[in-house]
C-alpha positions in Angstrom: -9.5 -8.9 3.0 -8.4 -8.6 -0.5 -5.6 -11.1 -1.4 -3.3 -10.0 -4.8 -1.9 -6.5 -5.0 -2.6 -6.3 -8.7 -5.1 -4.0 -10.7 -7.7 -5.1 -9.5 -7.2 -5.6 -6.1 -5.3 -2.0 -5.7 -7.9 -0.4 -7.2 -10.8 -2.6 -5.2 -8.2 -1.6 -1.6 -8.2 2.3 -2.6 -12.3 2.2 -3.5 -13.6 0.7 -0.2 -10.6 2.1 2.5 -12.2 5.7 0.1 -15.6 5.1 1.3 -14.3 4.3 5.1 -14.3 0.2 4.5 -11.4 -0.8 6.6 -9.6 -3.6 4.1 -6.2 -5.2 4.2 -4.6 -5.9 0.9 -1.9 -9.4 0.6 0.5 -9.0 -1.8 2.5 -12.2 -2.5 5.5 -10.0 -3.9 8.5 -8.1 -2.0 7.5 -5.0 -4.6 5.5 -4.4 -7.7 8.2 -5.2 -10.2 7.8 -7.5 -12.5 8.2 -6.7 -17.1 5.9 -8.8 -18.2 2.7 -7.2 -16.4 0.5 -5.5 -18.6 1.1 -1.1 -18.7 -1.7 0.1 -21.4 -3.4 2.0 -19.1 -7.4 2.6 -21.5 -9.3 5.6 -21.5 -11.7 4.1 -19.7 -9.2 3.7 -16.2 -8.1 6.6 -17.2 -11.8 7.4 -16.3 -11.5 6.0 -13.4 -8.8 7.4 -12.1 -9.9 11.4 -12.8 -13.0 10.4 -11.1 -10.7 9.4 -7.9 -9.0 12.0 -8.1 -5.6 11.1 -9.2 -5.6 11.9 -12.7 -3.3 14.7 -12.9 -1.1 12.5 -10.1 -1.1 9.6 -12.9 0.1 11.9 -15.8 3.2 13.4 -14.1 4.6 9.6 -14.1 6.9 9.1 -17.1 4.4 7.9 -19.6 4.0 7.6 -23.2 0.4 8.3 -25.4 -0.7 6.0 -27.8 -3.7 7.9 -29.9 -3.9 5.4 -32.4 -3.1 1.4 -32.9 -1.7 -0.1 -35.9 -0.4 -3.0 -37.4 2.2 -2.9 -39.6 2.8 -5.8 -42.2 5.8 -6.1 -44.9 3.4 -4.1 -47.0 1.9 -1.8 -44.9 0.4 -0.2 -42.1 -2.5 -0.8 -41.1 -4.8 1.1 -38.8 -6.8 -0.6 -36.6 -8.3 2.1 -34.4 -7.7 6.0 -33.9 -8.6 6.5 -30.2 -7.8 10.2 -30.8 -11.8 10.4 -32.1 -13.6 9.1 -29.3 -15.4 11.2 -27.2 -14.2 12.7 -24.0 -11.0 13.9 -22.2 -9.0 10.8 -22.5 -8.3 10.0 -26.4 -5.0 7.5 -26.1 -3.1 4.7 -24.5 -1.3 5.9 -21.8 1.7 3.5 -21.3 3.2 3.4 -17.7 4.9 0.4 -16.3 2.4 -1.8 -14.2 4.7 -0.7 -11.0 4.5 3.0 -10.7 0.5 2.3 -11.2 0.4 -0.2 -8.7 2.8 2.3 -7.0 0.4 5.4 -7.7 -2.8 3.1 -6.2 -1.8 1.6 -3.1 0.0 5.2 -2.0 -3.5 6.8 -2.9 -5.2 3.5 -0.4 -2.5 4.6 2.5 -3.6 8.2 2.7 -7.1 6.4 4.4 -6.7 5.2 8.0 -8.7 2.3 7.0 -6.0 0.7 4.9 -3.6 -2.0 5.5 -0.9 -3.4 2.7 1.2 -6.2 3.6 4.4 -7.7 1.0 5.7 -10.8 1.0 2.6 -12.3 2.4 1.5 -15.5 0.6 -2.2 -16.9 0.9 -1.8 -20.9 1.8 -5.2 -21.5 2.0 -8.5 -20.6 2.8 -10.2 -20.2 6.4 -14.3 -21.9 6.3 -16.7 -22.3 8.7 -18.9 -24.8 7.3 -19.2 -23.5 3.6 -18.5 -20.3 4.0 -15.5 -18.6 3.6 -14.1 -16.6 6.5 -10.5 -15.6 5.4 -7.3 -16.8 4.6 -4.0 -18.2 5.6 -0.9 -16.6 4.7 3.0 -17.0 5.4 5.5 -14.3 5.5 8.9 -13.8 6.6 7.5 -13.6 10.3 6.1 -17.1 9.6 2.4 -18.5 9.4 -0.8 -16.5 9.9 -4.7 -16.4 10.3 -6.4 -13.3 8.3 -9.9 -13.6 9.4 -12.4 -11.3 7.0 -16.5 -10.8 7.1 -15.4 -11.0 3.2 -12.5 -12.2 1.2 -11.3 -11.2 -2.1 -9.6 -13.4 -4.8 -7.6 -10.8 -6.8 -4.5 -12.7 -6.7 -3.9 -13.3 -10.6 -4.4 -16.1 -13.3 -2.5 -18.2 -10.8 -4.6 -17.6 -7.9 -3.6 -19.5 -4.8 -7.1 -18.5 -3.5 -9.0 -19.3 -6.0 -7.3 -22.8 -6.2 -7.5 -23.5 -2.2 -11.5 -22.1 -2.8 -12.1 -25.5 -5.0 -12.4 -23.0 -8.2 -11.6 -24.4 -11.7 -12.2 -21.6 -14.7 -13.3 -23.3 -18.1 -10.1 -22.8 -20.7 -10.6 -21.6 -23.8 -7.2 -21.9 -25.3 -4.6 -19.6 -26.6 -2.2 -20.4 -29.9 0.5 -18.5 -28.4 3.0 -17.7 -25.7 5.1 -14.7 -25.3 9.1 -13.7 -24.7 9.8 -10.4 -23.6 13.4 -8.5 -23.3 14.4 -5.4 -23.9 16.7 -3.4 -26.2 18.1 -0.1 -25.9 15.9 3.4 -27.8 18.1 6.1 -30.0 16.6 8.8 -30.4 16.0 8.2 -34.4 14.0 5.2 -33.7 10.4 5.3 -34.4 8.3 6.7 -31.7 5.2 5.2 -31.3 4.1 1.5 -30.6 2.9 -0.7 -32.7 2.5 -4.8 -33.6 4.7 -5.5 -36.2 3.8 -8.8 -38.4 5.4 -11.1 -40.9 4.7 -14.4 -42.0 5.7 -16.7 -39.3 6.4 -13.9 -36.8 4.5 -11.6 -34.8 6.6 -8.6 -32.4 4.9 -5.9 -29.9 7.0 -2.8 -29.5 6.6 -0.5 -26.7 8.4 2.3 -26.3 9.6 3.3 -23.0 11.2 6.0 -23.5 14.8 5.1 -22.8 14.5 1.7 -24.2 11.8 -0.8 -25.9 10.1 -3.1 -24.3 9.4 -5.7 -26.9 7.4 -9.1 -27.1 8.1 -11.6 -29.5 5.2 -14.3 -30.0 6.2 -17.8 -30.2 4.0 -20.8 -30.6 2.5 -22.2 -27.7 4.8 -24.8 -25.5 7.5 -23.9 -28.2 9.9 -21.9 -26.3 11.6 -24.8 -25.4 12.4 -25.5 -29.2 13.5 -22.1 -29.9 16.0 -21.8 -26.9 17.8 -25.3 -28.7 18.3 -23.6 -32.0 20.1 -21.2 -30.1 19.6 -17.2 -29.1 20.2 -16.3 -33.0 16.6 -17.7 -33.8 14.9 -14.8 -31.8 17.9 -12.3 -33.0 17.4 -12.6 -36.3 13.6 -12.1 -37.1 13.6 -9.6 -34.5 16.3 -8.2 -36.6 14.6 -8.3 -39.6 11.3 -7.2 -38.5 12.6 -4.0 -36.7 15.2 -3.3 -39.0 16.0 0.2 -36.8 17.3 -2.6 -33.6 19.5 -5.0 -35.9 22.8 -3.3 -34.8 21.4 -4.2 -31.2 19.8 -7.5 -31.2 23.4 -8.4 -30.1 22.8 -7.3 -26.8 20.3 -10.0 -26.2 23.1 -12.6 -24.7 21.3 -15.7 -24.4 17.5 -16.4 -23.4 19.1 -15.4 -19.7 17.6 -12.4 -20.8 14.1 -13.2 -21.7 11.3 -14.1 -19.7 8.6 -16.0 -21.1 5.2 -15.3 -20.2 2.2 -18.3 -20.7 -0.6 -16.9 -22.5 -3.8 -18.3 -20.9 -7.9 -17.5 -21.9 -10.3 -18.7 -19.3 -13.1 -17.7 -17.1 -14.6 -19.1 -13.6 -18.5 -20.2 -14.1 -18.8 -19.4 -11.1 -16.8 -16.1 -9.5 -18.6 -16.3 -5.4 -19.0 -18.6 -2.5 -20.2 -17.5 0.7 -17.7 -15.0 2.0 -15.7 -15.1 -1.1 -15.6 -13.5 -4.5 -13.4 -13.8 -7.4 -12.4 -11.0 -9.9 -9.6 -9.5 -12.3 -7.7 -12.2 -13.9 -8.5 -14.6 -10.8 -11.8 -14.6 -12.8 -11.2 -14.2 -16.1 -7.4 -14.6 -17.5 -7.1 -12.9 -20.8 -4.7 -12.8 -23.5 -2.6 -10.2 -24.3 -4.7 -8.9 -27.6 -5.5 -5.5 -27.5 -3.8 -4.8 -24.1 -7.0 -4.6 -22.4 -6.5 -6.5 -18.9 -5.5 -4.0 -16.5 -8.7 -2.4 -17.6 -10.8 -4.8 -17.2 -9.6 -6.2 -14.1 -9.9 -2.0 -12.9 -13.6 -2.5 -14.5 -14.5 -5.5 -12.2 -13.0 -3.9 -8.8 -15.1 -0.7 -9.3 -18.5 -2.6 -9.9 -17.5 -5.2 -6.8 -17.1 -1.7 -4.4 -20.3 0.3 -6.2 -22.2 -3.2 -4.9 -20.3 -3.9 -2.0 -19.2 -1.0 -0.3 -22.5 -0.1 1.5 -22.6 -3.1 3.1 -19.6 -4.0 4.4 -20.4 -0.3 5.8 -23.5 -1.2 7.5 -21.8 -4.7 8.6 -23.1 -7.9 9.2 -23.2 -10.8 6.5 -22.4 -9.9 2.9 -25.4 -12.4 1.0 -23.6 -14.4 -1.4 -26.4 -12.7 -3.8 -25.2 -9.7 -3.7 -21.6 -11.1 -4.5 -23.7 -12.9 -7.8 -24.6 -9.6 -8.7 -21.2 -8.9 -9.4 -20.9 -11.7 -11.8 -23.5 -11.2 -13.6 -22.9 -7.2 -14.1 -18.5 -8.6 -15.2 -19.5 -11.1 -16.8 -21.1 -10.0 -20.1 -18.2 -7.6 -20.9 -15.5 -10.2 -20.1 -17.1 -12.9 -22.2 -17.6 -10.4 -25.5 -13.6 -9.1 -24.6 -12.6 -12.5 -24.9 -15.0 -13.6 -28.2 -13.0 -11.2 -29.8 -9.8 -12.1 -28.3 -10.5 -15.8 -29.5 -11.3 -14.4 -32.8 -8.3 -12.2 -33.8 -6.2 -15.6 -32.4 -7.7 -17.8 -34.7 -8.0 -15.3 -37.7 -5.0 -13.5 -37.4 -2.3 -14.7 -34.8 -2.8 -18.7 -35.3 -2.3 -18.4 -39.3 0.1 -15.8 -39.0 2.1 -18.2 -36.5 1.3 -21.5 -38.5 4.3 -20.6 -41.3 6.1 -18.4 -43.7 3.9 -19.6 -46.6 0.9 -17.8 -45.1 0.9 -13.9 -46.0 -0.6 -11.5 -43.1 -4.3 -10.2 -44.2 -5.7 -7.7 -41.6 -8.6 -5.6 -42.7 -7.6 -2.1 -41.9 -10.5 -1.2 -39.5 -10.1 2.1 -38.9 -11.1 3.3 -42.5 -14.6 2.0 -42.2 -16.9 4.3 -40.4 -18.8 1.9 -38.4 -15.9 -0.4 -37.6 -13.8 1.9 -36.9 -16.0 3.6 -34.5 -16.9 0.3 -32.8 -12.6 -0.4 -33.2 -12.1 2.8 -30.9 -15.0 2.2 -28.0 -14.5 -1.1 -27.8 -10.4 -0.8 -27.4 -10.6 2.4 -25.9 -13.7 2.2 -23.4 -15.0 -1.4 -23.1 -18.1 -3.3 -23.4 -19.5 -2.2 -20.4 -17.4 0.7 -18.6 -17.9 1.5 -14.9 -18.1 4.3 -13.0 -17.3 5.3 -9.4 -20.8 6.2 -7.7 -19.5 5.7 -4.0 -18.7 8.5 -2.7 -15.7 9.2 -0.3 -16.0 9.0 3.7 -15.6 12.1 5.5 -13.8 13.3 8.4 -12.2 9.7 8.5 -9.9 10.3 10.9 -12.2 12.2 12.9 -14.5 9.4 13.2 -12.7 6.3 12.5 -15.8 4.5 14.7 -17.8 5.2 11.0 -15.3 2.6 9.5 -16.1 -1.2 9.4 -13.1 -3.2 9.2 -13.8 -6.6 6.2 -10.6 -8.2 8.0 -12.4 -8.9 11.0 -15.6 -10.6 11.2 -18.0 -10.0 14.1 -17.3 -12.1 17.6 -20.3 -14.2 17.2 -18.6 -15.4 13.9 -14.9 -15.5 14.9 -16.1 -18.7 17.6 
């Protein structure tokens, strides 16, 4: 049983109902839509999903590439990394919103008899036999139910209502900022590419959607509250000024009706198992919006939890809780130098930048210097640690759907 319908438990659903693990997925949600998920979908899930399969499925959504990230400042731009030089099919950002992935995932997971999504399902708590974990608790429209599960998955967000009824507190590392997002409408003689857009005192992400930009404006943490008294013409006007090509439309932002705000958080569990129970995606590790990288590496953890895990939920029985550690410890590393550096362009770049209009933005312009620019592009592009898909698909599923074991039922001796 894998509870949160995000990244990484979509991607976890389709990898193990793939290899004939039958697995039901919770989502908490009525759909998948929501603007303020994360859609920079990395060359290295873009990895992932030619190695599923789905590549060329994934690239006839409506997407936009991103070869190259920049920042640009009142005096110039600055590159930061030129993904168009790594090695490899996949040299770009692909930007897709978060729900035709989710969309593209979860369709992929029904085609496997094994599978078993459920909306509108909310996890209340946790089922345990002792100290183990055996499953979960959920309500829906239909009311209150028992999920019972030889293993259970947290992959139900920085929020997780699993994690929280598991007795699970992740350490916090802090983040200077949060985030207001709100759209404005694209011409076709704006810019076309996107790009973080910085000023003394102000910091905007611009992503183009095609038919209109998605944009984030970063605020001080907690200060949203400040802003919305000063009235909707203090976020009009530096968006304004910033993004001189949207001042005739900043009108059309009517009052912070229009915005949602989005927490930024940094943290990470100690500890991501129990018995029966492991933790991954941003149920593990929350991360910050720098460098767009948490789809991918909530994509990274559910393809080295079903590489570990898939064989024996096959074979059935227990899943050791040391074999769930060996997940950690393989996630961990990567997550921990991702968010070092996340910590590090906060306090160097978006903290000071944030801190006033006396400050002028200094970013060193990476991409210029071989051996940081090189490491720039891996490390945005690919990861610390990038993951591969090494189980390989069941065959003749429906055929021989006795070859399937289903991780939403434990055994009877267990279910007593």
């Amino acid at each position: 049983m894998i509870a949160g319908g995000g990244p990484a438990g979509a991607v976890l659903a389709l990898l193990l109902a793939r290899s004939g693990v039958r697995v039901t997925l919770l989502e908490k949600h009525a759909d998948f839509l929501r603007d303020f998920r994360g859609d920079t979908i990395h060359p290295s899930t873009l990895q992932v999903l030619d190695e599923l399969g789905l590549a060329e499925e994934f690239h006839r959504l409506p997407h936009r590439k991103a070869y190259r990230m920049t920042i640009r400042t009142d005096d110039a731009e600055i590159p930061v990394a030129d993904l168009s030089r790594l090695k490899g099919p996949y040299r770009y950002i692909a930007f897709v919103p978060q729900w035709d992935f989710l969309d593209l995932v979860t369709s992929a997971a029904a085609r496997y008899p094994g599978f078993e999504l459920v909306m509108n399902a909310e996890v209340t708590d946790v089922i345990r036999e002792g100290n183990t974990v055996r499953g979960v608790r959920y309500r829906d429209p239909g009311g209150e139910h028992e999920l019972r599960a030889a293993l259970t998955v947290a992959a139900d967000g920085r929020r997780s209502d699993v994690r929280r009824a598991a007795g699970l507190v992740p350490a916090e590392y802090g983040a200077p900022m949060d985030v207001l997002w709100f759209r404005l409408p694209r011409e076709p003689s704006d810019p076309d590419e996107t790009f973080l857009r910085a000023s003394a005192g102000h910091l905007v992400v611009s992503i183009d959607r095609g038919t209109y930009w998605q944009l984030a404006y970063v605020i001080p943490k907690g200060g949203f509250d400040a802003l919305r008294e000063r009235g909707i013409d203090a976020l009009r006007r530096p968006v304004a000024a910033m993004l001189p090509h949207l001042s005739g439309r900043v009108g059309l932002i009517e009052g912070f009706d229009d915005v949602s705000v989005l927490s930024v958080a940094l943290n990470r569990l100690r500890r991501w198992h129990r018995p029966g129970l492991l933790v991954i995606g941003d149920a593990a590790h929350a991360m910050s919006p720098i460098f767009g990288v948490g789809i991918n590496l909530a994509v990274q953890d559910a393809v080295a939890a079903a590489n570990l895990l898939a064989g024996p939920l096959l074979a059935g029985g227990e899943v050791p809780e040391s074999l769930l550690a060996r997940v950690q410890r393989r996630r961990t590393p990567p997550t921990a130098v991702t968010q070092f550096a996340q910590r590090l362009v906060q306090n160097r770049l978006i903290r000071p930048v944030l801190s006033g209009p006396a400050r002028p933005v200094r970013v060193p312009a990476l991409a210029r210097i071989p051996l940081a620019g090189a490491a720039a592009r891996r490390f945005i592009g690919l990861g610390v640690l990038p993951e591969h898909v090494r189980i390989p698909a069941a065959s003749h599923q429906e055929e021989r759907p006795s070859q399937s074991v289903d991780i939403t039922a434990s055994p009877p001796d267990r279910l007593q």
